[in-house]
Each structure stands twice: as C-alpha cells, then as structure tokens.
C-alpha positions in Angstrom: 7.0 24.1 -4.2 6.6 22.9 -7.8 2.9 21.4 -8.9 4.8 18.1 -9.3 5.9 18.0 -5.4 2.3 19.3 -4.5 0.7 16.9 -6.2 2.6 13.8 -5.0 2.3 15.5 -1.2 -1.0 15.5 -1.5 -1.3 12.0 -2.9 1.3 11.0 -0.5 -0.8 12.4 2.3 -4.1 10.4 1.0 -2.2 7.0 1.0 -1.3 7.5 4.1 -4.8 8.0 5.9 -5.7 5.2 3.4 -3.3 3.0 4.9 -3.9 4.0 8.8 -7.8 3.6 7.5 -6.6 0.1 5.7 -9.1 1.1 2.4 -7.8 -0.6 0.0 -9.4 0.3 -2.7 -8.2 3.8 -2.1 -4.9 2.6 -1.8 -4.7 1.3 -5.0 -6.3 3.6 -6.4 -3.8 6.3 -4.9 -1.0 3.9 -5.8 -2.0 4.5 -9.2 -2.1 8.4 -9.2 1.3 8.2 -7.1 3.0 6.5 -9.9 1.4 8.9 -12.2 2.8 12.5 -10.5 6.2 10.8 -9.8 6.7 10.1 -14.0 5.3 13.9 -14.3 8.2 14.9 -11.6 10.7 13.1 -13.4 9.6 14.9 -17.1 9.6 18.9 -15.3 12.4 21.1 -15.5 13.3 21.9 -12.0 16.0 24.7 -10.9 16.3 22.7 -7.7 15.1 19.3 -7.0 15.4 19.8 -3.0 12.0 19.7 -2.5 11.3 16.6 -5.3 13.9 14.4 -3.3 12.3 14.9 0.1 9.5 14.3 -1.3 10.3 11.2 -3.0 12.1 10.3 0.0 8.9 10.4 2.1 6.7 8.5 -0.4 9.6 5.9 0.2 9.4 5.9 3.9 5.5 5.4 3.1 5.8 2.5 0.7 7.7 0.8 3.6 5.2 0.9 5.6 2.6 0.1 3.2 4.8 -3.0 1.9 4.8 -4.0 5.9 1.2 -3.8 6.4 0.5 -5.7 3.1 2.8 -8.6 4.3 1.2 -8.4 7.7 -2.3 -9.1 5.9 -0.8 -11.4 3.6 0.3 -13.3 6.5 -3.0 -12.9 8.2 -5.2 -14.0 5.4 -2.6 -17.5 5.0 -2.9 -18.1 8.5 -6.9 -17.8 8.5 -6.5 -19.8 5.1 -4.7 -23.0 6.8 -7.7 -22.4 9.6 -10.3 -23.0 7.7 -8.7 -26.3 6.0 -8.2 -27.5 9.0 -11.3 -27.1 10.2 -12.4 -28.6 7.2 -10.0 -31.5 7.6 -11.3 -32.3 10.7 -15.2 -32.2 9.8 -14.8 -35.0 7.3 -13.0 -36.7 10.1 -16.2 -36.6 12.2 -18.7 -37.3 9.1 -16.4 -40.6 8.1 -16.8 -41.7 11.9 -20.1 -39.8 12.7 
C-alpha cells in the first residue's frame, strides 16, 4: 500500500468515527486533510492504482453518508427553527391580548 492510500485510510477511518461520534469540528477538520491526501494521490506515480481506486471508492461511499447525515441535521435544525417562530408567534399573540 502506497503512503498516499495509507494516508487517506487512515483519514478515511477518522471521518468516519467522527461522523458515528457527530464531532463536527473533527469532521471538518478531517474533510480538510481528506482533500489534501486525495490531491497528493492524484500527483504520485503509481505502478497500480488498485488499491488508490478502492480507496477512493470508499471515501465515496463515506461522503454519502456524511452528505445524508448533514441533510438529516439540516433538516433538523429548519424544523426546530420554524418551532421556535412559532412559539414566538404565538407569545405576542398572548401579550397583544394578555
């Protein structure tokens, strides 16, 4: 295994307790080294790039999942979001007629 597919296992491996953990800080702090040993892959010679493309092909599978999760929470926070305004909404109600 080349130091370029080591590197992004490893990294790969650490985003993905960070997302089962939901740190995200980590996260994007891994995102950022992720993209860093994937442009290092792409600029080393390689004699067979086997290994790279299951690699790559498992960061993928993980940035699926972390894309889902991110939505999910997205979602999440938007629905807490329209909550709150209603909430909100509602106690002017009261203070107008209170």
């Amino acid at each position: 295994m080349t130091l370029a597919v080591e590197r992004i296992e490893r990294t790969r491996t650490a985003l993905g307790t960070a997302l089962a953990e939901q740190d995200w800080e980590a996260i994007a702090r891994l995102d950022l080294e992720c993209r860093q040993h994937v442009d290092a892959a792409m600029h080393e010679p390689l004699d067979d790039d086997s290994e790279l493309k299951r690699s790559l092909e498992g960061l993928l599978v993980l940035y699926r999942e972390l894309v889902q999760e991110v939505t999910r929470q997205r979602q999440g926070v938007a629905e807490e979001i329209i909550r709150v305004n209603r909430s909100h909404k509602g106690a002017k109600v009261y203070q107008l007629f209170g």
